[in-house]
MARDODO-911843 format. One line per 8 residues: for each residue x, y, z of N, C-alpha, C, CB. Coordinates in steps of 0.2 Angstrom, whole numbers, plus 2048, in hexadecimal, padded with zeros to 3 digits. Glycine has a CB too. Example, Ala and Ser with C-alpha at 12.3 -4.5 7.8 and 13.67 -1.06 7.14 Angstrom:
842:7E4:827:83E:7EA:827:842:7F0:827:839:7EA:82D | 840:7F5:823:844:7FB:824:840:800:827:846:7FD:81D $
// end
This chain:
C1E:51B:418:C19:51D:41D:C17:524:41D:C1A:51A:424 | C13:525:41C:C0E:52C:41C:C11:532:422:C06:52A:41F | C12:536:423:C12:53B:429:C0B:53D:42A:C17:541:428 | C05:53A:42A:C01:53B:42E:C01:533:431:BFA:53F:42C | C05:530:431:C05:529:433:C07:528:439:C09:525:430 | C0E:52C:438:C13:52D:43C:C11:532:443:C18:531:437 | C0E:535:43F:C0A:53A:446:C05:536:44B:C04:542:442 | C03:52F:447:C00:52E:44D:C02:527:450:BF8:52D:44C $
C09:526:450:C0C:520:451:C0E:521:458:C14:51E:44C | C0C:51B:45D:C0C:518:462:C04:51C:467:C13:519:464 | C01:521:463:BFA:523:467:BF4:520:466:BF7:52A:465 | BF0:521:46C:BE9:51B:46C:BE5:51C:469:BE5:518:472 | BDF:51B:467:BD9:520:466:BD5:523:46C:BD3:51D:462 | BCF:525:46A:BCA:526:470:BC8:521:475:BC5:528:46D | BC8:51C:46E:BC6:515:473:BCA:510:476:BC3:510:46F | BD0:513:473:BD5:50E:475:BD8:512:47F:BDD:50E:46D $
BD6:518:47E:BD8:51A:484:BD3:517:48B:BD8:522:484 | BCD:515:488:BC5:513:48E:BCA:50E:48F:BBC:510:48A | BCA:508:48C:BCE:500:48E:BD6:501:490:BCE:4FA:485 | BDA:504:48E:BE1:504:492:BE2:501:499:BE3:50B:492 | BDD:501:49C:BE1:4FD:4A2:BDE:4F5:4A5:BE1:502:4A8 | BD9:4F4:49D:BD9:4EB:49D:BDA:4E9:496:BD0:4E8:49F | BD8:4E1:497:BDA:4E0:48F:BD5:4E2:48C:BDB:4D9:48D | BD7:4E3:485:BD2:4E4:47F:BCD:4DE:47E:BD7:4E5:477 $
BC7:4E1:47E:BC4:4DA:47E:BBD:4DC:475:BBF:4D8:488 | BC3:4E1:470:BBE:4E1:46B:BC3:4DE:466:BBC:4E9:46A | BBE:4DC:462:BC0:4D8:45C:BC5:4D8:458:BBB:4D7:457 | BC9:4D4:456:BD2:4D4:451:BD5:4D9:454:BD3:4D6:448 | BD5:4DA:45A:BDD:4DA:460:BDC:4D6:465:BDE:4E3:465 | BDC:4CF:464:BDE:4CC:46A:BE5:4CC:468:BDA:4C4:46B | BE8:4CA:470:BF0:4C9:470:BF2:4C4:46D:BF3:4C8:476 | BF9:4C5:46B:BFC:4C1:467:BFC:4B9:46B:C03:4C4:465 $
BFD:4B3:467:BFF:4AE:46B:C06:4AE:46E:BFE:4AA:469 | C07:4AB:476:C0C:4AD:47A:C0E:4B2:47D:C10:4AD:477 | C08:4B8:47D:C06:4BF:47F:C02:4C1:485:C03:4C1:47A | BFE:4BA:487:BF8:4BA:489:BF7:4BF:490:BF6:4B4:488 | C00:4C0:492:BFF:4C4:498:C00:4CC:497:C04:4C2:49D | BFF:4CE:491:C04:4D4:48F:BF9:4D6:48D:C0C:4D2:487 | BF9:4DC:48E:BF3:4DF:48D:BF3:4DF:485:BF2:4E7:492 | BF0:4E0:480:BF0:4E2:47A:BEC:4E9:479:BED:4DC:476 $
BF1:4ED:474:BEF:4F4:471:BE6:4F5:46F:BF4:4F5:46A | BE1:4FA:472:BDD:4F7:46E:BDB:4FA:468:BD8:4F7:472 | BD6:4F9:463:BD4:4F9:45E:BD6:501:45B:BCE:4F6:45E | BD9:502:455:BDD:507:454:BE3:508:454:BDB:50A:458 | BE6:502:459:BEF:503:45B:BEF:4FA:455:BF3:501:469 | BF5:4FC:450:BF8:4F4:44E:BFA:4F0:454:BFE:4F5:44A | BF9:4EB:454:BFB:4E4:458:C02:4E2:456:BF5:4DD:454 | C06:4E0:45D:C0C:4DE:45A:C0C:4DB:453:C10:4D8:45F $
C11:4DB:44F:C11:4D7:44A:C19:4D3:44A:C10:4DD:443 | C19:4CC:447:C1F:4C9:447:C23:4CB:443:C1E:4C3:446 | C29:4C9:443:C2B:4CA:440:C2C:4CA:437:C2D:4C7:443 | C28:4C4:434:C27:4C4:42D:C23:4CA:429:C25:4BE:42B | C1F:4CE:430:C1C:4D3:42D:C15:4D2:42D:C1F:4D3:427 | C11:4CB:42E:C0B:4CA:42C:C09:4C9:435:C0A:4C2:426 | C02:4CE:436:C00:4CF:43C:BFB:4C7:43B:BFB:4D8:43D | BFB:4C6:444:BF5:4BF:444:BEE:4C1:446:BF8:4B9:44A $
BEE:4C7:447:BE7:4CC:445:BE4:4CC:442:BE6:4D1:444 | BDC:4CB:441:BD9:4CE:43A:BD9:4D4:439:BD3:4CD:439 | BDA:4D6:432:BDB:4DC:431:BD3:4E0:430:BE1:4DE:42B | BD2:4E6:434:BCD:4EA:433:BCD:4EF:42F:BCB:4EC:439 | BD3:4F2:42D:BD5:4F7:428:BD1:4F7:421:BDD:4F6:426 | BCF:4FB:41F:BCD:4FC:414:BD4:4FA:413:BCB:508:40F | BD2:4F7:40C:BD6:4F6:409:BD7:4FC:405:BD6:4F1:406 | BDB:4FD:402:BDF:505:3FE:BDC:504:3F8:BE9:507:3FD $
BD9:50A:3F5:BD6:509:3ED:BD9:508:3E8:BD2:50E:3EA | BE0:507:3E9:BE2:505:3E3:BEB:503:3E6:BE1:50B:3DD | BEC:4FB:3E3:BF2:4F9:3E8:BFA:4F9:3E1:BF0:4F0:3EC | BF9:4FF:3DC:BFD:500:3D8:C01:505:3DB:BF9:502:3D3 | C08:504:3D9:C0D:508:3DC:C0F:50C:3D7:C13:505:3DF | C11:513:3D8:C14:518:3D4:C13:51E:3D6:C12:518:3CE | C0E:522:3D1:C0C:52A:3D1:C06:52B:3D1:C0D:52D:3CC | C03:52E:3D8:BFD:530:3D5:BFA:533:3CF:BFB:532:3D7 $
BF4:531:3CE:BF2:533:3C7:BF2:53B:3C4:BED:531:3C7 | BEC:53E:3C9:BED:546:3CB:BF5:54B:3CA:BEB:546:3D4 | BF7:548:3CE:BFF:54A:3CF:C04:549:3C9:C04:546:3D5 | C02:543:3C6:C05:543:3BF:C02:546:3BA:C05:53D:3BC | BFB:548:3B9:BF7:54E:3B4:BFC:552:3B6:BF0:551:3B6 | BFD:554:3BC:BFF:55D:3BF:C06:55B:3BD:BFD:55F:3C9 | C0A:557:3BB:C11:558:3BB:C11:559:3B3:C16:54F:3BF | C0D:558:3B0:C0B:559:3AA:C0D:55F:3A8:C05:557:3A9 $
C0A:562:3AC:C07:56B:3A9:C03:56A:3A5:C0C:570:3A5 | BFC:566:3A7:BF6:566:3A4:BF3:56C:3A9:BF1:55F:3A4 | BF4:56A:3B0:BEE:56E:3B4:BF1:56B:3BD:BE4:56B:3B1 | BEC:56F:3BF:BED:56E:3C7:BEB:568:3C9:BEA:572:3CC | BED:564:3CE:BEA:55D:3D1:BE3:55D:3D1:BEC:55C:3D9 | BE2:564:3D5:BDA:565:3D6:BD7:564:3CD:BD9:570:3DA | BD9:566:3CA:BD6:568:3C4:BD6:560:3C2:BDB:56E:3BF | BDB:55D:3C3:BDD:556:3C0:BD7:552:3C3:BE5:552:3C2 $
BD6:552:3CA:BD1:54D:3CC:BCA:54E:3CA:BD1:54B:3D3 | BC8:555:3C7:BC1:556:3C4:BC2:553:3BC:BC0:55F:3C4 | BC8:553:3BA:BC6:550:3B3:BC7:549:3B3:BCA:553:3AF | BCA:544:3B9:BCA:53E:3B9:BC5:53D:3B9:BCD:53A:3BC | BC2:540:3BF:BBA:53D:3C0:BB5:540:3BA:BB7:541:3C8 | BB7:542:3B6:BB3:543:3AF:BB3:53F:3A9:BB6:549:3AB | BB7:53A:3AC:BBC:535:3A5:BBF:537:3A1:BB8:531:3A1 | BC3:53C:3A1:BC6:53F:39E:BCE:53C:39C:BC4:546:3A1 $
BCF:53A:3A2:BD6:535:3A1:BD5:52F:3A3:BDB:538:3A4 | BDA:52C:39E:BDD:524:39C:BE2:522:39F:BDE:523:396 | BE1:51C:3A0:BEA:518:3A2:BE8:512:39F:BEE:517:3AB | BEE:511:399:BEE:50C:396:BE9:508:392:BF1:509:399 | BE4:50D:391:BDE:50E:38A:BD9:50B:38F:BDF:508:380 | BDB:50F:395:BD3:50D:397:BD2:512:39F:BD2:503:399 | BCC:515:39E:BC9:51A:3A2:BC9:51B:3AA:BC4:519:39F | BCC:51F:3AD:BCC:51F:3B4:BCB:525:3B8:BD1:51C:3B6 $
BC5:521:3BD:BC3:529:3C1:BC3:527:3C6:BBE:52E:3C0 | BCA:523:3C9:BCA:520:3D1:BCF:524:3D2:BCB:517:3D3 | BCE:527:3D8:BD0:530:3DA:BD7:52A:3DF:BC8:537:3E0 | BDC:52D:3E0:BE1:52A:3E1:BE6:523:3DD:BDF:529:3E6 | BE2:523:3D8:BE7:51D:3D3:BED:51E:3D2:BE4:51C:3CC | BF0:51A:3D2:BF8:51E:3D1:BFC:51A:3C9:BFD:51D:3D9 | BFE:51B:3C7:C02:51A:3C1:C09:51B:3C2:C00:520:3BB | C0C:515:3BB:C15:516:3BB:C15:51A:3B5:C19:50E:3BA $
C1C:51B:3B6:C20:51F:3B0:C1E:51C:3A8:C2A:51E:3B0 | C1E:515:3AB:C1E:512:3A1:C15:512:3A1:C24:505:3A0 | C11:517:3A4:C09:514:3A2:C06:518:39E:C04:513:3A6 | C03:515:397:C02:51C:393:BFC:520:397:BFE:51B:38A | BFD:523:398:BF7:529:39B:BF4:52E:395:BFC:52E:3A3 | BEF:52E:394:BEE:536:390:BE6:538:393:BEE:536:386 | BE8:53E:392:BE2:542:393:BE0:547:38D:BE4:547:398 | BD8:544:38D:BD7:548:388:BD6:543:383:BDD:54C:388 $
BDA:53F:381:BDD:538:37D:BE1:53D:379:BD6:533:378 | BE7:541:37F:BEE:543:37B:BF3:541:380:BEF:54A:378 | BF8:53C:37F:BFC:539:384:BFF:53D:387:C00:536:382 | C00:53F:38E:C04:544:394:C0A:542:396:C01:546:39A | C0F:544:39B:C16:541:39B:C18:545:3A0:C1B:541:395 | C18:544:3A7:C1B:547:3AE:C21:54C:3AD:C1D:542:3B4 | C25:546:3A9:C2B:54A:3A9:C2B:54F:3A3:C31:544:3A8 | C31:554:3A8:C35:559:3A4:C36:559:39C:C3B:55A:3A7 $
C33:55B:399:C36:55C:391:C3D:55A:390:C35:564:390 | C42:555:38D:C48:557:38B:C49:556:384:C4C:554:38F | C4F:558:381:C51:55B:37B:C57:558:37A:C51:564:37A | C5A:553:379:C62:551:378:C63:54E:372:C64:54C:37D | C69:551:36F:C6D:552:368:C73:54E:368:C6F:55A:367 | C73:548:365:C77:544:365:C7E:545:35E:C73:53F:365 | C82:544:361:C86:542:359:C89:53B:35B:C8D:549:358 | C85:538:357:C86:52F:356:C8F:52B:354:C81:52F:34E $
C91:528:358:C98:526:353:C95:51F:34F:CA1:523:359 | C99:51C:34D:C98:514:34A:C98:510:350:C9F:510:345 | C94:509:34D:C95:506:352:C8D:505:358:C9C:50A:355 | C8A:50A:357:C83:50C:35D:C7C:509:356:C82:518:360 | C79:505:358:C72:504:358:C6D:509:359:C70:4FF:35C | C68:50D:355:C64:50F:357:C5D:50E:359:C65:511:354 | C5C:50A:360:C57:506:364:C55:508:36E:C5A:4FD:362 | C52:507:36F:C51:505:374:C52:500:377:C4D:506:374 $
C51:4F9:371:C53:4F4:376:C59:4F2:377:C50:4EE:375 | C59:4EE:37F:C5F:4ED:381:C63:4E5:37F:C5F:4EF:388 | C60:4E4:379:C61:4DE:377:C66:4DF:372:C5A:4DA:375 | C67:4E5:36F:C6C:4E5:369:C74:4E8:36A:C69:4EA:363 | C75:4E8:36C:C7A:4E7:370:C7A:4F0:370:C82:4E2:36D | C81:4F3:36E:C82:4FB:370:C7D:501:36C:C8B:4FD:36D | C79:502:36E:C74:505:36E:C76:50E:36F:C6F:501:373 | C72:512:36B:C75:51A:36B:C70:51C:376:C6F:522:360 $
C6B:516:377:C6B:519:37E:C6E:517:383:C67:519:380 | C75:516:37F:C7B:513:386:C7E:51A:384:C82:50A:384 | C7E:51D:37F:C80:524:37E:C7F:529:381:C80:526:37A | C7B:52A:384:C74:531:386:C73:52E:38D:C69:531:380 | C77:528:38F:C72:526:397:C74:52C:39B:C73:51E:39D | C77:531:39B:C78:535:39F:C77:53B:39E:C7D:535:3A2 | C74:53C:399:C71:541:398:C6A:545:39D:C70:53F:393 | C65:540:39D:C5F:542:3A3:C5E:53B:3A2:C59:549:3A1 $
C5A:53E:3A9:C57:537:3AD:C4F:537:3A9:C55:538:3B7 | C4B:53A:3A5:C45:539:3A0:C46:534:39B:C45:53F:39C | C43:530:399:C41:52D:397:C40:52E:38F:C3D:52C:39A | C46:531:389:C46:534:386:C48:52E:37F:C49:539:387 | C46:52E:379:C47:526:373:C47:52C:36E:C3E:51D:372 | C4D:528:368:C4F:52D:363:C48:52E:35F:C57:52B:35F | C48:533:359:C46:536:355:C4B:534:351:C45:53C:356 | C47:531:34B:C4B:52E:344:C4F:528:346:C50:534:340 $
C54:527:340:C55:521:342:C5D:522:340:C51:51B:33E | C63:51F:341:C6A:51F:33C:C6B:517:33E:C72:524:33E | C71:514:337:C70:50E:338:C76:50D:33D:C6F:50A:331 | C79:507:340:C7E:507:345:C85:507:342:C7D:500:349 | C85:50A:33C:C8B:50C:338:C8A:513:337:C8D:507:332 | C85:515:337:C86:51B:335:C87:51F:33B:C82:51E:330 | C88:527:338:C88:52C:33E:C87:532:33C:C8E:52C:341 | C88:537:342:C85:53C:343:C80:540:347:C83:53C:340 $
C7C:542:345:C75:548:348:C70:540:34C:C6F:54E:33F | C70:541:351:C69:53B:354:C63:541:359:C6E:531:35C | C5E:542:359:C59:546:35D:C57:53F:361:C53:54A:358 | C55:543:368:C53:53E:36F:C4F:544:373:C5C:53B:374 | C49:542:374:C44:544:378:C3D:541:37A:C41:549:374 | C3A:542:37F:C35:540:384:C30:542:381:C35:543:38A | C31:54A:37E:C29:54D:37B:C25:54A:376:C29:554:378 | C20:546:378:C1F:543:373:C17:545:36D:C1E:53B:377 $
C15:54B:372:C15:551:36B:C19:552:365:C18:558:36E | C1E:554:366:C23:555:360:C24:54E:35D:C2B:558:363 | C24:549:360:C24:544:35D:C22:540:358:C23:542:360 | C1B:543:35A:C15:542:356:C16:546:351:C0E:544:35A | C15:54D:350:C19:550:34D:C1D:54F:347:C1B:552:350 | C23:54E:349:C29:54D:344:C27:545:341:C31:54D:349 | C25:541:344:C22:53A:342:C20:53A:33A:C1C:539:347 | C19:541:33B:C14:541:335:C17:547:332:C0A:541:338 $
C1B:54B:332:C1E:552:32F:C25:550:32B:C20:558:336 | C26:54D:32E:C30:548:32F:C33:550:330:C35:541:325 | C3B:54F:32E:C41:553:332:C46:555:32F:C43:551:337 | C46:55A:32C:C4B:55A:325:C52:557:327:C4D:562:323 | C57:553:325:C5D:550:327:C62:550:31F:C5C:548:32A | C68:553:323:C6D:554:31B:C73:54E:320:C71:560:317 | C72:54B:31A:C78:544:31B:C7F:544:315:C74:53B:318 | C84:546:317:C8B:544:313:C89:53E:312:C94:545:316 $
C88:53B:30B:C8A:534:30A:C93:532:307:C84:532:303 | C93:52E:307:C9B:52C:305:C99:526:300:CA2:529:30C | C98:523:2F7:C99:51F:2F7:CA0:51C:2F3:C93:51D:2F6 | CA0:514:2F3:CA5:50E:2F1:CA8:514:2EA:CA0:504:2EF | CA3:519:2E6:CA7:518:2DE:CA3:520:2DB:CA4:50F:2D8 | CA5:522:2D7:CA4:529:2D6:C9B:529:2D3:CAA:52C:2D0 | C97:52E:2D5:C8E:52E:2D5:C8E:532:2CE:C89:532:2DD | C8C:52C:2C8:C8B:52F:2C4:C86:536:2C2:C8C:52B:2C1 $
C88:539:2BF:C84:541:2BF:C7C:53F:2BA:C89:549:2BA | C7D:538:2B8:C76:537:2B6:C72:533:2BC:C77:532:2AF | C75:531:2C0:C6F:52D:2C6:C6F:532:2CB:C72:526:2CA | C73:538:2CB:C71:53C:2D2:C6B:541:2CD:C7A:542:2D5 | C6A:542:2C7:C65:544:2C5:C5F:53E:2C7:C66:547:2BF | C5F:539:2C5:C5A:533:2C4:C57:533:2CD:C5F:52A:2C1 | C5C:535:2D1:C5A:535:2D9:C57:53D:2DB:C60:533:2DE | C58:543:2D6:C55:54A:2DA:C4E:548:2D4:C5B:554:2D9 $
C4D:544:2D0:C47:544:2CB:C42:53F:2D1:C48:540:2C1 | C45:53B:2D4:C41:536:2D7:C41:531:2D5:C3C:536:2D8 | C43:52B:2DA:C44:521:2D7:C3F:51E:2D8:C49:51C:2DD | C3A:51C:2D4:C36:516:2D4:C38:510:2D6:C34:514:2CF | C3A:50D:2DE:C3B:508:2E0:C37:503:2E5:C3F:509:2E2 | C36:4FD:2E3:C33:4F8:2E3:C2B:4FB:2E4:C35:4F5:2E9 | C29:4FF:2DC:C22:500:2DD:C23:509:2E0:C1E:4F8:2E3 | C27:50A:2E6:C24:511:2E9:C2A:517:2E6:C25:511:2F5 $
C26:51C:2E6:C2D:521:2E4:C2F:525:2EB:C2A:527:2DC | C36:524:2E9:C3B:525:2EF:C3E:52E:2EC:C41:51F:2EF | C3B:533:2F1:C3F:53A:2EF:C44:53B:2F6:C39:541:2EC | C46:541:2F3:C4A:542:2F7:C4A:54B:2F6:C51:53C:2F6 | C4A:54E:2FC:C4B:558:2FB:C4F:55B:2F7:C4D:55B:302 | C57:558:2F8:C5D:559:2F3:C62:557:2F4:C5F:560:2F1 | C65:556:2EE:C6B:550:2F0:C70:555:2EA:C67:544:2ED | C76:555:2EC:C7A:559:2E9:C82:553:2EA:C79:561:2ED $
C89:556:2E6:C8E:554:2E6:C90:55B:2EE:C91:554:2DE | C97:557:2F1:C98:55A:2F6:C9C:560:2F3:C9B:556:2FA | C9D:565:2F5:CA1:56A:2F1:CAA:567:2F3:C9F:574:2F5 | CAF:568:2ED:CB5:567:2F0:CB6:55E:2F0:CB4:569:2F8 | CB2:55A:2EF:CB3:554:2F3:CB2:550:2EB:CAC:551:2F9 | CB4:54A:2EA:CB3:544:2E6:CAB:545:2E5:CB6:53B:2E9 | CAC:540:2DF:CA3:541:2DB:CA1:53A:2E0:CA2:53E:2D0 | CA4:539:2E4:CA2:533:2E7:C9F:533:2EE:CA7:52D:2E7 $
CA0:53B:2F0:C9C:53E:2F6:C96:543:2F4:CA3:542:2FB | C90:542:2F7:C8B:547:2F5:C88:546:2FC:C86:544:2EE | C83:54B:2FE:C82:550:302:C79:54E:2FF:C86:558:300 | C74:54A:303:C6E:549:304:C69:54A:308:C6F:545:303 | C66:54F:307:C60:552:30B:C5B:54D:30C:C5C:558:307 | C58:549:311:C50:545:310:C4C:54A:317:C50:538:311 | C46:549:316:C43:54A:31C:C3F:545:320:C40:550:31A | C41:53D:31A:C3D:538:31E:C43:537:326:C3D:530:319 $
C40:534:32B:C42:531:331:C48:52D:331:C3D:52E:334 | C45:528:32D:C4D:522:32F:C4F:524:328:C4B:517:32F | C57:51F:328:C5B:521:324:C5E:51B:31D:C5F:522:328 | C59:516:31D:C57:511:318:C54:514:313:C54:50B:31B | C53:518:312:C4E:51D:30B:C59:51C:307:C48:52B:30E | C5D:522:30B:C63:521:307:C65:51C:306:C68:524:30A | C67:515:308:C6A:50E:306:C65:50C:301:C6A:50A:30C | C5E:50E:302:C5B:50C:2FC:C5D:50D:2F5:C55:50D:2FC $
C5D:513:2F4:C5D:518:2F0:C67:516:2EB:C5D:521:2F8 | C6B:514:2F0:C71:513:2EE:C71:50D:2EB:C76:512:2F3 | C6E:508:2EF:C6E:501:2EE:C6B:500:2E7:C6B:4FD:2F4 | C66:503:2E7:C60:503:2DF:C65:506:2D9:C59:50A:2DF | C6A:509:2DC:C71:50B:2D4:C75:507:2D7:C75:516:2D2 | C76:503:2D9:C7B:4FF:2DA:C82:503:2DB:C7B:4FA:2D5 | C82:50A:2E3:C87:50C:2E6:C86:506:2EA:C87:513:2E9 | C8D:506:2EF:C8D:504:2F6:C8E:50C:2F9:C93:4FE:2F7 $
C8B:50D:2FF:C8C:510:305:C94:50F:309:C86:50E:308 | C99:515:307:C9E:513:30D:C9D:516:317:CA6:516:30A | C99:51D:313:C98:520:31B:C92:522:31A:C9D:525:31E | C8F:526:31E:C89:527:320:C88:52C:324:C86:522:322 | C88:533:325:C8B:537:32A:C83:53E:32A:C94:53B:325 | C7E:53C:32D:C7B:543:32E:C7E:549:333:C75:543:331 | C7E:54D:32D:C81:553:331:C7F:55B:333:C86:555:32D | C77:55A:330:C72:55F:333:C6B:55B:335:C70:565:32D $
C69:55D:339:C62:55A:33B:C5C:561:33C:C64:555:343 | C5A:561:337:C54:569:338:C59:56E:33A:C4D:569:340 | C57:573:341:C5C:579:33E:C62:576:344:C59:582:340 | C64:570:345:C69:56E:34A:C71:56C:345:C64:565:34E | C76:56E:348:C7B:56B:343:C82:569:349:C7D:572:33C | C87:565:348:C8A:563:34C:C8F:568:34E:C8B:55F:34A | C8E:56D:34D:C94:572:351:C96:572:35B:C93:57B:34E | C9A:570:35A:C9D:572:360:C9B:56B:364:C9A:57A:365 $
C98:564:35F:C95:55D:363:C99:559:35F:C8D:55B:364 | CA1:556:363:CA5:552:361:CA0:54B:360:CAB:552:368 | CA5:546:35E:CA0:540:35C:CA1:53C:362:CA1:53B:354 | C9A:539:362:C98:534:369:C97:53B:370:CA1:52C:36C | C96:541:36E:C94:543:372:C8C:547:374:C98:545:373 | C88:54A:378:C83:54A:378:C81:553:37B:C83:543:37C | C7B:555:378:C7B:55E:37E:C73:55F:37D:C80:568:37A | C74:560:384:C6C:565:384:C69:568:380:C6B:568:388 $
C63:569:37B:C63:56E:378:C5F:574:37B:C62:56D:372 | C61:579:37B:C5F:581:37C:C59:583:37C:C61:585:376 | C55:584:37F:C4D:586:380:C4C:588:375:C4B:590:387 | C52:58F:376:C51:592:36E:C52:58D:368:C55:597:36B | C54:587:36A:C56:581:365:C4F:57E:364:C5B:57C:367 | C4E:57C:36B:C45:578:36B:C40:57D:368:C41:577:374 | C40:581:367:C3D:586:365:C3C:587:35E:C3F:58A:367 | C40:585:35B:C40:586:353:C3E:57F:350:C48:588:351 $
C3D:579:356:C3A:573:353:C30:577:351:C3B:56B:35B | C2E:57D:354:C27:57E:352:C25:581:34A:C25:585:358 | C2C:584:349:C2C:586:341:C2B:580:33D:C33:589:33E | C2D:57A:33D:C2E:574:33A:C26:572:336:C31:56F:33F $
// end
């Protein structure tokens, strides 16, 4: 209930003060049945109501322009940081914004979290910008749904209350670097740019120095040629560990890539993500990144 609701709970109107000391004899306020000695409030004052909530009154009230629960619309532009409420309800009323691919300029509509809103026809998002930097263990699905069992967003649920879905992909055995954000700017972004990622590969048997060239020249597989930024032996390590740069999103380009020379994959480990790298973020654990971190995603 409203506090200007509140302010007028239990006062009459103007009219309701003329009749006060007979019955109401104007239309949907008669008394309740079983009432009939009890005077009835007049028009203006709600009528006893029963218990289950439903008055035996007709109701005289407007109905409300829109019986959608959430956010107002206005107020969700403005949480935006597009512009002011005021500003927001001159551009609804312009058709300027959408919910859910279709046009609205009914001034009080209100919206949920999950409705694509854009303005402009460029999606907007109430909530706060967030930035979270995962370091993945074995064992986590990279999904949203809650249908695959341990999922990397059983990992992050305490991270923020935003509504943030990773960037790129690792597979539920591999690990490392996972990016998690709301901005779906950047999104967009990294999507069509992709993101540089250097992965320690581990495989089953030593990478001969003729197929680690055959993969920095590029693989003709099934018809598409598969490259990759640079792919090197690890310094120090067996010929059977190498160090792989891709800047596609998911991480099925490297299992291709193995599987087409007939390695097996034993691990799978990103260990930089753009200019992000795991120091000081144990595995399965999770950090905010740094306004100056977000920041360097504009160089990309």
């Amino acid at each position: 209930m409203s506090r200007q609701d509140n302010s007028r709970k239990g006062k009459t109107s103007g009219r309701g003060a003329q009749h006060s000391k007979g019955k109401s004899s104007a239309r949907g306020n008669a008394p309740l049945r079983g009432e009939g000695s009890k005077k009835s409030s007049a028009r203006g004052n709600a009528p006893v109501r029963p218990k289950s909530g439903k008055s035996t009154t007709p109701s005289t009230s407007k109905k409300p322009t829109s019986k959608r629960e959430g956010i107002r619309l206005n107020k969700y532009i403005s949480n935006s940081g597009i512009c002011s409420r005021r500003e927001a309800d001159t551009f609804i009323a312009t058709g300027l914004v959408t919910v859910n691919g279709k046009v609205v300029n009914e001034m009080g509509y209100k919206v949920k979290l999950e409705d694509d809103v854009r303005f402009d026809g460029r999606r907007i998002n109430p909530e706060p910008m967030v930035y979270v930097l995962l370091n993945k263990p074995k064992g986590f699905a990279t999904t949203t749904s809650d249908s695959k069992g341990s999922t990397v967003m059983d990992l992050v649920s305490n991270a923020t209350s935003a509504r943030i879905t990773p960037i790129g992909r690792l597979g539920r055995n591999a690990t490392g670097l996972l990016f998690f954000t709301n901005d779906d700017k950047l999104k967009e972004k990294l999507s069509k740019k992709g993101m540089e990622r250097l992965f320690h590969v581990e495989l089953d048997k030593n990478l001969k120095a003729a197929d680690l060239q055959s993969i920095k020249d590029g693989l003709l597989i099934d018809g598409k040629k598969i490259e990759v930024e640079e792919i090197s032996y690890v310094e120090n390590q067996p010929k059977k560990e190498v160090g792989v740069r891709i800047k596609n999103m998911g991480n099925s380009i490297i299992r291709d890539l193995f599987d087409h020379l007939n390695y097996n994959i034993v691990r799978l480990d990103c260990v930089t993500l753009a200019h992000l790298t795991k120091k000081d973020l144990p595995r399965g654990r999770w950090k905010i990144l740094s306004k100056e971190e977000v920041e360097l995603f504009s160089m990309l």
